[in-house]
N, CA, C and O of each residue as an XYZ file, in Angstrom:
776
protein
N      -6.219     11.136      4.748
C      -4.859     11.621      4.834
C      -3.910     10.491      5.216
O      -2.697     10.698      5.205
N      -4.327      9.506      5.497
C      -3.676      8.327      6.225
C      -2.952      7.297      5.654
O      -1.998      6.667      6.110
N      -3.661      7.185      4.357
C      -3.645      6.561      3.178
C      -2.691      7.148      2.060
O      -1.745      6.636      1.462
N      -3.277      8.416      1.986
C      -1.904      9.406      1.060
C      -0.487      9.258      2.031
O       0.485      8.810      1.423
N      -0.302      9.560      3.341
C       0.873      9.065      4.233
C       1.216      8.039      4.152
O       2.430      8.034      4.356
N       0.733      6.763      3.898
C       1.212      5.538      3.932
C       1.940      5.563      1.879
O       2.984      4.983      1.580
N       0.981      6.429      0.720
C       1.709      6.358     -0.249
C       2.445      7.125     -0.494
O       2.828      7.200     -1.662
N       2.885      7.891      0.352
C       3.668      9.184     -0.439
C       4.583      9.517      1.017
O       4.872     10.679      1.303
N       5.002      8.321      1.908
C       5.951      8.528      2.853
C       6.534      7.432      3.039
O       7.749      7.371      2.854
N       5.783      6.275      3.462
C       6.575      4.774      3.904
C       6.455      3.989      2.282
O       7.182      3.018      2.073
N       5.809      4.321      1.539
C       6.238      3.212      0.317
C       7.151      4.096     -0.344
O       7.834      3.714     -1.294
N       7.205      5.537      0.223
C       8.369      6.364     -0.775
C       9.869      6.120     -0.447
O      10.982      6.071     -0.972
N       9.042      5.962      1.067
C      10.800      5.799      2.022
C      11.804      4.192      1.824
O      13.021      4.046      1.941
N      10.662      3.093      1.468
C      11.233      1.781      0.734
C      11.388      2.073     -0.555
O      12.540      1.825     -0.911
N      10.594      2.573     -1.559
C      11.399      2.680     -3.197
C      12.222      3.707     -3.026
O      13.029      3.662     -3.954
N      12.506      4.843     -2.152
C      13.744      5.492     -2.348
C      13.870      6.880     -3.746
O      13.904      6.252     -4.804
N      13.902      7.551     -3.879
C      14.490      8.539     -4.660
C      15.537      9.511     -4.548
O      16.242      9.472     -3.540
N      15.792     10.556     -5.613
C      16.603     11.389     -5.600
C      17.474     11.879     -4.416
O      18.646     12.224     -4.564
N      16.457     11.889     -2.575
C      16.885     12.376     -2.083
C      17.431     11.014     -0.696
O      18.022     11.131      0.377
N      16.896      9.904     -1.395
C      16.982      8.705     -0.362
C      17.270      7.102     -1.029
O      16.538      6.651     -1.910
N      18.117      6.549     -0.621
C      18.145      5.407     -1.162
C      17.268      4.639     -1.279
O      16.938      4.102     -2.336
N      16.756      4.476     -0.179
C      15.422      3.584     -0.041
C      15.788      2.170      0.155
O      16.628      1.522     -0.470
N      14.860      1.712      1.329
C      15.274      0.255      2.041
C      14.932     -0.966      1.061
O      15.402     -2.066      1.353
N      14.105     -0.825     -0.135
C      14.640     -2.034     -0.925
C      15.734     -2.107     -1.586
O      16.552     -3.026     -1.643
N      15.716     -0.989     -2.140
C      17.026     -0.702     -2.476
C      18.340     -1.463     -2.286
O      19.063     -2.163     -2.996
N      18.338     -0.933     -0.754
C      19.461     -1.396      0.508
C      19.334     -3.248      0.347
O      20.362     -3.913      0.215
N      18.418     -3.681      0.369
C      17.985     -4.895      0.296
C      18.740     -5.438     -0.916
O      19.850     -5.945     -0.754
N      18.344     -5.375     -1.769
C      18.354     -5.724     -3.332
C      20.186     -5.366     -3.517
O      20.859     -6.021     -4.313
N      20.789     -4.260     -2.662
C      22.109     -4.088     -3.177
C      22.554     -5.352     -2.454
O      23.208     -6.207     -3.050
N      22.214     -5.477     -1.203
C      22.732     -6.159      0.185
C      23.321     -7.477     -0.381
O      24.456     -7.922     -0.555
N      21.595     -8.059     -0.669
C      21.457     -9.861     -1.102
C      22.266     -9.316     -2.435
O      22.685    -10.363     -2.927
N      22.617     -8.453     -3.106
C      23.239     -8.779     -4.352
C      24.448     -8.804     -4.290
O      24.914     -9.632     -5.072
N      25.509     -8.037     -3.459
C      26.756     -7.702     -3.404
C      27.380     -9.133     -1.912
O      28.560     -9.406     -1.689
N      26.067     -9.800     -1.124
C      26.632    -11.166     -0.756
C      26.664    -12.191     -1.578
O      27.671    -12.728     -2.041
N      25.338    -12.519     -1.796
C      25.631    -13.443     -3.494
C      26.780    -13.656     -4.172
O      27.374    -14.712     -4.390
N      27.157    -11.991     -4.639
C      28.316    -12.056     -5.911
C      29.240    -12.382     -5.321
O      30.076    -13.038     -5.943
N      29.521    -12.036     -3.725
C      30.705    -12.035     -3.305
C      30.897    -13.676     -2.865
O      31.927    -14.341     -2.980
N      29.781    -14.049     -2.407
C      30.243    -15.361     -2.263
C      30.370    -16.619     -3.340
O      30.687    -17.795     -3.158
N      30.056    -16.014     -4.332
C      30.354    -16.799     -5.688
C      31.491    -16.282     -6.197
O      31.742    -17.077     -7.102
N      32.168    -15.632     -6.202
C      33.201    -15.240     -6.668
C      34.388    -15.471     -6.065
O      35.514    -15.455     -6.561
N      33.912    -15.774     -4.517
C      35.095    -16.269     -3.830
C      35.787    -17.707     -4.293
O      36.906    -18.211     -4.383
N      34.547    -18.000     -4.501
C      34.500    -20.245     -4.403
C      34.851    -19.850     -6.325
O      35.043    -18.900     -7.083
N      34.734    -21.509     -6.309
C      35.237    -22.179     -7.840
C      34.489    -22.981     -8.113
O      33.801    -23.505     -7.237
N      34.381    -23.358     -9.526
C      33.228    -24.405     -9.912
C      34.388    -25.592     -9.656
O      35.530    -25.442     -9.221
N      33.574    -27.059    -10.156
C      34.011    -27.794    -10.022
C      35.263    -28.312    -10.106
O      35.880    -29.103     -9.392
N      35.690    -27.374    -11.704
C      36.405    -27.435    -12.368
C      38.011    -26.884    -12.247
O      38.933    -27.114    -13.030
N      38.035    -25.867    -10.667
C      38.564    -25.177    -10.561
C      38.972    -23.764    -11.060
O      40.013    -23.134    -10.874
N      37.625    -23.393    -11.884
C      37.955    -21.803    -12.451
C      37.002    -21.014    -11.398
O      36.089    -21.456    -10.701
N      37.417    -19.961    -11.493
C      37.150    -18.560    -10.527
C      35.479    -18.479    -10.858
O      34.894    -18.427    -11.940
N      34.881    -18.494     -9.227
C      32.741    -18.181     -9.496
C      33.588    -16.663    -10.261
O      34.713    -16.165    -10.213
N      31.707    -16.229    -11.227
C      31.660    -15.042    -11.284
C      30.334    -14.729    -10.859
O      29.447    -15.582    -10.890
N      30.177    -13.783    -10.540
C      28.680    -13.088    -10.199
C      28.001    -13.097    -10.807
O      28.059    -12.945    -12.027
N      26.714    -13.367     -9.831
C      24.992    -13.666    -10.597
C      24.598    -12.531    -10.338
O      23.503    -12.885     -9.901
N      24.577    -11.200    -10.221
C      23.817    -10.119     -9.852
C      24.591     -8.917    -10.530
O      25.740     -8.579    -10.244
N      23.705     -8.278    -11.554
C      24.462     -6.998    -12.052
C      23.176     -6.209    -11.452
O      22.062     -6.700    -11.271
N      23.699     -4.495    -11.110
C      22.668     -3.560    -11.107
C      23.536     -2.701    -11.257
O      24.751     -2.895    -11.250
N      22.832     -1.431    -11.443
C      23.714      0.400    -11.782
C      24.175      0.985    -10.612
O      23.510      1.723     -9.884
N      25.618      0.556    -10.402
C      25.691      1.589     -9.038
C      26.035      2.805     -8.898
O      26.446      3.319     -7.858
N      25.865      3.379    -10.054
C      25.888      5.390     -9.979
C      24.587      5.473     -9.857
O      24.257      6.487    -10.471
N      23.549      4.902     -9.346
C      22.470      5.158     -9.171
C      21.774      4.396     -7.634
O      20.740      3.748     -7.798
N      22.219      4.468     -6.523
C      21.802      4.097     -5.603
C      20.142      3.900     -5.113
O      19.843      3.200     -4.146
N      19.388      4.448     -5.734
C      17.889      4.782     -5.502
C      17.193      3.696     -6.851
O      16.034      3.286     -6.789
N      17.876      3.451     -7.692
C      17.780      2.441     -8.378
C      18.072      1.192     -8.475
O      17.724      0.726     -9.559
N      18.564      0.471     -7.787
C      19.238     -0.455     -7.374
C      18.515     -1.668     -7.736
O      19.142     -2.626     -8.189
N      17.137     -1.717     -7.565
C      16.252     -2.390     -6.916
C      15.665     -2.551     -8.864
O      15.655     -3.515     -9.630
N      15.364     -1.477     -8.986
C      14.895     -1.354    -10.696
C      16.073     -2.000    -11.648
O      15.553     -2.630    -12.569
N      17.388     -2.022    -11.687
C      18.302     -2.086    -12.827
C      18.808     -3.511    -11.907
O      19.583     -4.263    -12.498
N      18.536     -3.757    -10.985
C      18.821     -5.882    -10.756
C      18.663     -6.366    -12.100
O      17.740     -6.104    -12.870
N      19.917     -7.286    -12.349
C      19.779     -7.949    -13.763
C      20.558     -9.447    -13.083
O      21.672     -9.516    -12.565
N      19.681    -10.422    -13.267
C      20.819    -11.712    -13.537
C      21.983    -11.810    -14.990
O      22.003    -11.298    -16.109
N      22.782    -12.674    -14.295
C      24.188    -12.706    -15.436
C      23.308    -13.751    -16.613
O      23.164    -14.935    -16.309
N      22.592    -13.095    -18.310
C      22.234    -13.774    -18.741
C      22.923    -14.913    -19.407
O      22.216    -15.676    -20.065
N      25.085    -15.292    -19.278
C      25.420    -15.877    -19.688
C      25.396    -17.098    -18.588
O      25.370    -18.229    -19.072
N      25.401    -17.004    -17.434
C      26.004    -17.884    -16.556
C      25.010    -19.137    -16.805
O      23.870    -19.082    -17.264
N      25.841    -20.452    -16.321
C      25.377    -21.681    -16.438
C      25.507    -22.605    -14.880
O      26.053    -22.320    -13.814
N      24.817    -23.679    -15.289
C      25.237    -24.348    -14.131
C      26.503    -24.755    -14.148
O      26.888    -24.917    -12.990
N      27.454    -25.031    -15.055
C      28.866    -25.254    -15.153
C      29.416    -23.956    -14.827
O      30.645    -24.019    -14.824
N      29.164    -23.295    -14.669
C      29.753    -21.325    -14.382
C      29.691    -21.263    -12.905
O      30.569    -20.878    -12.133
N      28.501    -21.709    -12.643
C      28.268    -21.146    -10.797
C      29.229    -21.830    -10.181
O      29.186    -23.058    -10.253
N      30.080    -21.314     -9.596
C      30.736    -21.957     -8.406
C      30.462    -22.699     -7.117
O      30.715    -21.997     -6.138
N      30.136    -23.591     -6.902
C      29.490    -24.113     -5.547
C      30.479    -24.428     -4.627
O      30.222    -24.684     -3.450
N      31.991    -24.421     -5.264
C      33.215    -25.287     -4.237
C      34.011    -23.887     -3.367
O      34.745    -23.076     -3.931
N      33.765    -23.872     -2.360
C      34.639    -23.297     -1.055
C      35.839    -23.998     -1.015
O      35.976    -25.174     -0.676
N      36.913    -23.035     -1.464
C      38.445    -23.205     -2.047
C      39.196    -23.659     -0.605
O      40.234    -24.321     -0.586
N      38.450    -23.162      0.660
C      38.856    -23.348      1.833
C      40.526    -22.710      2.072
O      40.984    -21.866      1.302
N      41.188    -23.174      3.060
C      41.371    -24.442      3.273
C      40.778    -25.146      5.022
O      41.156    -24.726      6.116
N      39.845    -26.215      4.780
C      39.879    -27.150      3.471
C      38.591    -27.116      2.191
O      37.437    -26.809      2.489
N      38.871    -27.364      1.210
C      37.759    -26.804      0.237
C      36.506    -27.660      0.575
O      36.630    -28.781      1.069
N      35.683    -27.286      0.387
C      34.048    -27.757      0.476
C      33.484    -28.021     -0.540
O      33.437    -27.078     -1.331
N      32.978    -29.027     -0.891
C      32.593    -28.568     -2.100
C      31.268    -28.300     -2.425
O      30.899    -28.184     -3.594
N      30.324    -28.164     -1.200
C      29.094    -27.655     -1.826
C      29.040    -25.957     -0.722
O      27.982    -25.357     -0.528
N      30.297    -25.524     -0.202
C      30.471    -24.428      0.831
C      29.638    -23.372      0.051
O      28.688    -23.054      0.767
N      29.611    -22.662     -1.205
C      29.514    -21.736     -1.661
C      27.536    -22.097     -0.978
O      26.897    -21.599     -0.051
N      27.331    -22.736     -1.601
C      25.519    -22.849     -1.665
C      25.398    -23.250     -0.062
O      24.368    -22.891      0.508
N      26.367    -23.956      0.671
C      25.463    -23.558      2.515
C      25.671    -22.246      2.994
O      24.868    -21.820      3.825
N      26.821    -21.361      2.536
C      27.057    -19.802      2.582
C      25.632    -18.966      2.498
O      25.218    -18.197      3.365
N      25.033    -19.270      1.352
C      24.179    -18.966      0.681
C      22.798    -19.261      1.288
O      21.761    -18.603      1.367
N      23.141    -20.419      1.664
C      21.658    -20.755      2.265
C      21.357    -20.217      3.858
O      20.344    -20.135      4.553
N      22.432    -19.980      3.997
C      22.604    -19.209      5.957
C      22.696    -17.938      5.812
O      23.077    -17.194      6.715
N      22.213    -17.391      4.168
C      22.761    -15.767      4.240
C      21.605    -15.004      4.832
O      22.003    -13.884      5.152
N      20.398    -15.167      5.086
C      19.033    -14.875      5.489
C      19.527    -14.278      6.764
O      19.790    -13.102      7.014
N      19.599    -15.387      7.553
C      20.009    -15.327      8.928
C      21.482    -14.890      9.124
O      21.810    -14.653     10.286
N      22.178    -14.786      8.400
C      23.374    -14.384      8.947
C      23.832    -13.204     10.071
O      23.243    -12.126      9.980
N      24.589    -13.318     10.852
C      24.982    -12.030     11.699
C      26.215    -11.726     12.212
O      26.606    -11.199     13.254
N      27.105    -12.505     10.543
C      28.375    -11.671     10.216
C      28.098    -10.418      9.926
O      27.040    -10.176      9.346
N      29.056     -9.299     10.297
C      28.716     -7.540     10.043
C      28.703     -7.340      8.266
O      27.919     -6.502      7.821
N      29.349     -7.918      7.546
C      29.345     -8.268      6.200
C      27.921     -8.463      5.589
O      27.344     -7.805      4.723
N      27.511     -9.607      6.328
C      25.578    -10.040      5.689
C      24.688     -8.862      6.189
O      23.675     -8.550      5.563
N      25.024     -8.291      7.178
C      23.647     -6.945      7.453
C      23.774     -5.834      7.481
O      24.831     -5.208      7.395
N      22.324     -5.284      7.650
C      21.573     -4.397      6.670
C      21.540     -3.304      7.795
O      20.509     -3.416      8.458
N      22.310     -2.333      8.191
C      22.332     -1.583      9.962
C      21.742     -2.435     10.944
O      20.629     -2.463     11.469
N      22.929     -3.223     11.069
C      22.716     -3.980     12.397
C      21.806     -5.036     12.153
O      21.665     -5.463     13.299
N      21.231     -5.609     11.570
C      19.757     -6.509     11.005
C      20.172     -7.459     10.260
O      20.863     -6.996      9.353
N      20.042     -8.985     10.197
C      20.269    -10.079      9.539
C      19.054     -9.142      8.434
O      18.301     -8.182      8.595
N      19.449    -10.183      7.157
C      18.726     -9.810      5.815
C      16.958     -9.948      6.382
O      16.046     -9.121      6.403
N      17.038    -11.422      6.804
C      15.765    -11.284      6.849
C      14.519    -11.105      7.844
O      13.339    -11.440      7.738
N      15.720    -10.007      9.524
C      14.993     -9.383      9.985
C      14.760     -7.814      9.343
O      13.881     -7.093      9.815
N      15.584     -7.383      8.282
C      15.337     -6.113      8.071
C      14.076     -6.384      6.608
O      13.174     -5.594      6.328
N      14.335     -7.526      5.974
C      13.091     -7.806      5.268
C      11.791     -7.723      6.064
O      10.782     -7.190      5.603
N      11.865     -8.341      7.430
C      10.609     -8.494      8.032
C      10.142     -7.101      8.675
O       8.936     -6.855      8.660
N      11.181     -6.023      9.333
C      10.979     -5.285      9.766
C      10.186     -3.888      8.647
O       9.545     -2.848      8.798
N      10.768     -4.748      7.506
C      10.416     -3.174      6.234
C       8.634     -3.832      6.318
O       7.778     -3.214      6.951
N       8.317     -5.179      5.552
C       6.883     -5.496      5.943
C       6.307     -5.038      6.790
O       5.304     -4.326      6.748
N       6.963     -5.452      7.757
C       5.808     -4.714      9.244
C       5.400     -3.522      9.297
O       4.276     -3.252      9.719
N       6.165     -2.708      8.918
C       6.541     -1.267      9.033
C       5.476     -0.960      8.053
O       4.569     -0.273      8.524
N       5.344     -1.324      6.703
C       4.073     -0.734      5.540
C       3.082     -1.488      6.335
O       2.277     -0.801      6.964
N       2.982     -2.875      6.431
C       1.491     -3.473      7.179
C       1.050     -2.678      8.120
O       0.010     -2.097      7.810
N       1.660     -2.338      9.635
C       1.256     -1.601     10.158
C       1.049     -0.059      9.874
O       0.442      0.662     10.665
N       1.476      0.296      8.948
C       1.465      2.048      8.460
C       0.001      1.870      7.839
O      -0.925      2.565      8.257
N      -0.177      0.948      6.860
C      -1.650      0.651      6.311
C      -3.025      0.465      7.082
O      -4.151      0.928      6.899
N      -2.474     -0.408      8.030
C      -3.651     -0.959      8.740
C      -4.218      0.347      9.719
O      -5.369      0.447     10.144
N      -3.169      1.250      9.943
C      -3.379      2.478     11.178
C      -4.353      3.626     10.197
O      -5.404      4.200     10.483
N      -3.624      3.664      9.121
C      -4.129      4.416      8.164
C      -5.519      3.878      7.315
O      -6.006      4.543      6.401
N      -6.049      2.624      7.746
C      -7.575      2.388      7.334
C      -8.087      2.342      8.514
O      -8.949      3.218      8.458
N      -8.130      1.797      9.773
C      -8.557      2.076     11.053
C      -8.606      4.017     10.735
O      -9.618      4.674     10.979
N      -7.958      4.326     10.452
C      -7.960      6.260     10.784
C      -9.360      6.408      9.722
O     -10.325      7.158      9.864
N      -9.177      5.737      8.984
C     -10.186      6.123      7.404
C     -11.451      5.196      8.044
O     -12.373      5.976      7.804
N     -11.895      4.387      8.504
C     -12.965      4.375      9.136
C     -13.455      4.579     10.362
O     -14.457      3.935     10.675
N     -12.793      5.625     11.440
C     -12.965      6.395     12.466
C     -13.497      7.293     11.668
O     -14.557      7.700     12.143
N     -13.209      7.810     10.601
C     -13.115      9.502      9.664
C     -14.870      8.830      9.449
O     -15.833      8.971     10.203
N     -14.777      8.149      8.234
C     -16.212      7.823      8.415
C     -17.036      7.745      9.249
O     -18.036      8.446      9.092
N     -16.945      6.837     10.501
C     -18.002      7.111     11.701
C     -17.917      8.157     11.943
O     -19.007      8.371     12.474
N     -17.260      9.277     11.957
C     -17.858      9.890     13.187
C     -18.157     11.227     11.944
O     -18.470     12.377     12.254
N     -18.014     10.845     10.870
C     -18.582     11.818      9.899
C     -20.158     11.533      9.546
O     -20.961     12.381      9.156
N     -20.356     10.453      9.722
C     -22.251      9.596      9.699
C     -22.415     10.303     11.418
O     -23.058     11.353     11.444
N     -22.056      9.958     12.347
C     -22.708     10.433     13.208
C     -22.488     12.092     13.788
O     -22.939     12.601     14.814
N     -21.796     12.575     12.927
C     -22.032     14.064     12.842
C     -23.231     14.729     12.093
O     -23.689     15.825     12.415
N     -23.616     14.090     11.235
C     -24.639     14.295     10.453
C     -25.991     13.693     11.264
O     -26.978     14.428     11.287
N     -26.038     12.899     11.666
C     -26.963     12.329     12.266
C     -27.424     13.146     13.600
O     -28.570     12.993     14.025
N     -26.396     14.117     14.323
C     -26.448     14.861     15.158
C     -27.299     16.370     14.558
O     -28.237     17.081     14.917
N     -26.421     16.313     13.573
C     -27.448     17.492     12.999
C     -28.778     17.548     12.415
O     -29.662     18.380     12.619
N     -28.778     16.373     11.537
C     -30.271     16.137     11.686
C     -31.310     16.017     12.988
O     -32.399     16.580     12.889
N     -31.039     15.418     13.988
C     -31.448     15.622     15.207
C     -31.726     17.132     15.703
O     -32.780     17.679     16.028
N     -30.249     17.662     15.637
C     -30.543     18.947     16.581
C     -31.307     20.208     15.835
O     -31.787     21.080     16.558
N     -31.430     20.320     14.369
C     -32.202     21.074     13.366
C     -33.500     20.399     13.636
O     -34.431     21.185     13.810
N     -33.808     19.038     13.719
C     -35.422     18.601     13.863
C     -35.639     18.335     12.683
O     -35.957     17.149     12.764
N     -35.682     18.549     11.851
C     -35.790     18.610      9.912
C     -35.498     17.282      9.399
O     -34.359     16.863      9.196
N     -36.569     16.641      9.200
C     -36.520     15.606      8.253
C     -36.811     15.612      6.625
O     -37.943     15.960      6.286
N     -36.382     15.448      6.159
C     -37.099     15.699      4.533
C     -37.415     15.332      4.297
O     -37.827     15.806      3.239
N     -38.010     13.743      4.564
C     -39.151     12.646      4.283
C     -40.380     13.058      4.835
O     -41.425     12.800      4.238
N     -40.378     13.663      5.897
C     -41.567     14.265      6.603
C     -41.601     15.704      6.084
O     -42.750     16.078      5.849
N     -40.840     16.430      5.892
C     -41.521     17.887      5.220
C     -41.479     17.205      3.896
O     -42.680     17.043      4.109
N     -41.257     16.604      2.648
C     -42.071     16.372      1.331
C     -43.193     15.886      1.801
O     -44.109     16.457      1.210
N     -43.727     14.886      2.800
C     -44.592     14.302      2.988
C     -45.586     15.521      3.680
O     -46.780     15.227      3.757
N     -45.213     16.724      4.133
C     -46.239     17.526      4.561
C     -46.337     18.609      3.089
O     -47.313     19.263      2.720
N     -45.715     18.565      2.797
C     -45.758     19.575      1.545
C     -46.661     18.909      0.219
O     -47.071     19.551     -0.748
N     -46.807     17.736      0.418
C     -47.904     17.294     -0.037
C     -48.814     17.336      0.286
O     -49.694     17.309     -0.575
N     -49.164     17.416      1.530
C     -50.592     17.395      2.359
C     -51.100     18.391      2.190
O     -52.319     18.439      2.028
N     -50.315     19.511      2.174
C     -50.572     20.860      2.392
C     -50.884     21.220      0.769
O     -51.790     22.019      0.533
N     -50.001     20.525     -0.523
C     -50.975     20.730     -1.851
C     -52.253     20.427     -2.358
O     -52.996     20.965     -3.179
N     -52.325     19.149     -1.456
C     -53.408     18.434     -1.483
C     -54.924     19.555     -1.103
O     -55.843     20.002     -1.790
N     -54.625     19.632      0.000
C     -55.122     20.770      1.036
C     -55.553     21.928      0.311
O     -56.646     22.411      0.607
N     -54.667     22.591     -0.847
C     -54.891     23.927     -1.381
C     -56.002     23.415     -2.599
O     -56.953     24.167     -2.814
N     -55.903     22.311     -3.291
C     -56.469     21.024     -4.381
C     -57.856     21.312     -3.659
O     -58.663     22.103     -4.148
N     -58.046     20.773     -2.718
C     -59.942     20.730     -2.056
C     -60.030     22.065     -2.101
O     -60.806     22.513     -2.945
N     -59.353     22.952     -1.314
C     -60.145     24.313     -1.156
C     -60.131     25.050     -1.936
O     -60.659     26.154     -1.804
N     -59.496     24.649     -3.029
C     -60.011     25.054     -4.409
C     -61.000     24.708     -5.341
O     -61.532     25.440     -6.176
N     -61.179     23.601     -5.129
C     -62.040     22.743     -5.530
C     -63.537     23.341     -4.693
O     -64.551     23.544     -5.362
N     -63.522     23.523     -3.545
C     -64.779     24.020     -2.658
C     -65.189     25.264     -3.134
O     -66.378     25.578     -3.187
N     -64.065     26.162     -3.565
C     -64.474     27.559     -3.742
C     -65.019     27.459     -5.015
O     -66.026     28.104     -5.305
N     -64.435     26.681     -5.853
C     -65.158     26.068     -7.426
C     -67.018     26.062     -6.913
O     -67.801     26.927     -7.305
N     -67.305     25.219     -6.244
C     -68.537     24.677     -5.636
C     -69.215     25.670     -5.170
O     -70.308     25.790     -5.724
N     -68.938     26.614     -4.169
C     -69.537     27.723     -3.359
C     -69.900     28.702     -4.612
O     -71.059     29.092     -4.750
N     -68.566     29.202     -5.792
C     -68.945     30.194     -6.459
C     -69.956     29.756     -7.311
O     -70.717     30.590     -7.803
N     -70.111     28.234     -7.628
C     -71.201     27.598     -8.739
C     -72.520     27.587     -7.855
O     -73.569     27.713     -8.487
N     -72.603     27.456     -6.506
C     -73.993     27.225     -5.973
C     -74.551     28.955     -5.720
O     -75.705     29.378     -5.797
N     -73.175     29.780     -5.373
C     -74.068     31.335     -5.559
C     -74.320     31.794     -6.823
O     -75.079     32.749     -6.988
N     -73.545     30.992     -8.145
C     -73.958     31.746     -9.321
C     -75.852     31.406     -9.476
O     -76.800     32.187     -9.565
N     -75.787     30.072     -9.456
C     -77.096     29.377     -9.023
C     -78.224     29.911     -8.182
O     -79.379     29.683     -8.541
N     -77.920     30.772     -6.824
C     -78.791     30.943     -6.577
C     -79.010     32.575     -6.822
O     -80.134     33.076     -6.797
N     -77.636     33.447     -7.094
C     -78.069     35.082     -8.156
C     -79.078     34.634     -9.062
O     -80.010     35.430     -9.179
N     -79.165     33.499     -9.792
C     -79.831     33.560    -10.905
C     -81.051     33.057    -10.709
O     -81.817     33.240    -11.655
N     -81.496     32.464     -9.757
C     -83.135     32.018     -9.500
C     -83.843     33.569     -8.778
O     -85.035     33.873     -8.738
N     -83.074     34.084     -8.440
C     -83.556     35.167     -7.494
C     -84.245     36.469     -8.994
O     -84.752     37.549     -8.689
């Protein structure tokens, strides 16, 4: 049961459906809607307006994570790397970017959570849901072998030893059949000398 709980509650509750967004989801919108936003702020070299690297469906919140599309036109002449400032930067857009993990502007997180403590916290959360739920699945086993093992004990009943007497005991019926063979041949033997 531990195992069906870990698939059909905590990996349901990260992919999310009909009735829940679901924390990759949340993830996948998060890093996508900082990304775009911080490319769109800055300018390429050239001085034209970033546009966004991240499309997904947002009448579909529980999907988020499935309909992620990169921009298949954008180029390296397209991406914006220059922070318009003032004063402009010109590699601002990509250290933005590179501090967005950790960030703990209210903008970069995920309820209260830099990106990549709520990344770490969703891991932990299935690792430990798994690991409790196979620890449960081999408790279930032991003590299902030594329930059985109790009952064999407390019945007394071995079945290696009763086939092994149930042979003895055919064996057994084999001679004294065999004897009565013998007895009825030595009295036919001696009716007939008489």
């Amino acid at each position: 049961a531990g195992l069906l709980n870990v698939r059909n509650t905590v990996l349901a509750s990260m992919q999310g459906n009909g009735e829940q967004k679901g924390a990759l989801n949340q993830l996948a919108q998060q890093v996508a809607d900082r990304v775009n936003s911080s490319l769109t702020s800055a300018q390429t070299a050239s001085g034209q307006a970033g546009c966004p690297l991240f499309a997904y469906n947002p009448a579909s919140p529980a999907d988020v994570a499935q309909t992620l599309t990169l921009d298949p036109n954008i180029t390296a002449a397209t991406l914006a790397p220059v922070n318009p400032g003032p004063p402009p930067v010109s590699n601002g857009a990509a250290l933005q970017l590179a501090g967005l993990g950790n960030s703990t502007a209210p903008a970069d997180q995920i309820p209260g959570q830099t990106i990549l403590q709520y990344l770490s916290n969703m891991a932990s959360q299935a690792g430990q849901s798994a690991s409790d739920a196979q620890t449960g699945s081999n408790l279930h086993a032991q003590l299902l072998a030594q329930s059985r093992s109790l009952q064999t004990q407390i019945s007394g009943v071995s079945l290696d030893a009763e086939a092994a007497q149930v042979l003895q005991l055919q064996q057994g019926y084999q001679a004294a059949g065999k004897m009565v063979s013998v007895i009825n041949a030595l009295s036919d033997a001696l009716l007939n000398m008489i």
